[in-house]
C-alpha positions as CSV (number, residue, x, y, z in Angstrom):
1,X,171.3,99.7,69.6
2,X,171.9,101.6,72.9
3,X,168.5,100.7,73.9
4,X,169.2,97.4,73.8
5,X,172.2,96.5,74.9
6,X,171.0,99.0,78.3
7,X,168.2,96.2,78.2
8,X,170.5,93.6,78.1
9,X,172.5,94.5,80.5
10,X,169.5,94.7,82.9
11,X,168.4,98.2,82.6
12,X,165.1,100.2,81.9
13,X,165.5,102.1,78.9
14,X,163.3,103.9,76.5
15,X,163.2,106.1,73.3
16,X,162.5,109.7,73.2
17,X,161.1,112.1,70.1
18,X,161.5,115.6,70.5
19,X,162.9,118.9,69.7
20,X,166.8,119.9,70.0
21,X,166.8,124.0,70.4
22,X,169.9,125.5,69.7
23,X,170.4,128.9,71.3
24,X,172.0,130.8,69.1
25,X,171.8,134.6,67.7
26,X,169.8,132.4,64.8
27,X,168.1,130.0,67.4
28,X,167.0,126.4,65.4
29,X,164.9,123.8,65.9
30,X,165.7,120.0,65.3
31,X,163.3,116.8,65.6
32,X,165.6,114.8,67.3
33,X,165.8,111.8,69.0
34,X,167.5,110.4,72.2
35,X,167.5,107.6,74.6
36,X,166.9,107.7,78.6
37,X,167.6,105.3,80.9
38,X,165.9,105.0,84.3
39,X,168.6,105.2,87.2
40,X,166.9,104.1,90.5
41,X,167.5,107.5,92.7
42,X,168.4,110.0,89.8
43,X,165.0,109.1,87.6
44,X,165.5,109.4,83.4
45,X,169.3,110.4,82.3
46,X,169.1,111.1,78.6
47,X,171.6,110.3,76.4
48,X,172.1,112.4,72.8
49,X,174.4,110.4,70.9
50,X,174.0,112.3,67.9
51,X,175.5,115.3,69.5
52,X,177.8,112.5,72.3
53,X,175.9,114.8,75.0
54,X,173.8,113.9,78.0
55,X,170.3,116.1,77.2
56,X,169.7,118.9,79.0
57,X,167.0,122.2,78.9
58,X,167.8,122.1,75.2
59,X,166.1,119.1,74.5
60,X,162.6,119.3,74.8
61,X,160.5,116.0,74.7
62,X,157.6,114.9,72.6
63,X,156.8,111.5,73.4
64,X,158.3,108.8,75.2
65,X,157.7,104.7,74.2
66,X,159.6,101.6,74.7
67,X,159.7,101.2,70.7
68,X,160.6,103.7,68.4
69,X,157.7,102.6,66.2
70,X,155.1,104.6,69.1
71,X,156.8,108.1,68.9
72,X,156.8,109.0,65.1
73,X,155.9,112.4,64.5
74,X,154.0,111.6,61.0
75,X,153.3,108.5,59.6
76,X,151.2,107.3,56.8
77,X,151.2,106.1,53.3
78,X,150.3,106.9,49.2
79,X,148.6,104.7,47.6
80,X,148.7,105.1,43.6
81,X,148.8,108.5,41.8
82,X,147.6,110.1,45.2
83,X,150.0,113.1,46.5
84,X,150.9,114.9,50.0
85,X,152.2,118.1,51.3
86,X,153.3,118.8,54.7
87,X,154.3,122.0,56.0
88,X,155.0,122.9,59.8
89,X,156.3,125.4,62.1
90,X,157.9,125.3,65.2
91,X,158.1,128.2,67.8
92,X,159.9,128.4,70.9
93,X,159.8,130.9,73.3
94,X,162.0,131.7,76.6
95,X,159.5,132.3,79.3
């Protein structure tokens, strides 16, 4: 909804996938998702509405698209008695 009310109101926005790293003694990992708008001057401001932050070095992008539809991790389908597993794992480290 952001998206497009920026749009409306005569902005460039766009849709973001990526990670959210909080650092933590326990540091975690989040797919997350945010929005950017393009301010002429300052380039892409993200906003995290999830967490009602701006983004920042925490949040490290994936994929960028004008739809949400274009930055989908995984995406597929079953069809009948057919079945899926997916397993991942995520590793940042502070260089």
């Amino acid at each position: 909804m952001q998206i497009q009310l920026l749009r409306h109101s005569g902005m460039v926005a766009r849709f973001v996938n990526g990670y959210f790293y909080v650092d933590v003694e326990m540091p975690t990992y989040e797919l997350h998702a945010w929005t950017e708008v393009f301010l002429s001057g300052a380039g892409w401001i993200g906003n995290d509405l999830s967490n009602g932050i701006r983004t920042s070095h925490m949040d490290f992008p994936i994929c960028t698209s004008v739809s949400y539809q274009n930055t989908m991790p995984v995406s597929g389908s079953v069809r009948e008695d057919a079945s899926s597993v997916l397993s991942t794992k995520l590793e940042i480290k502070q260089v």
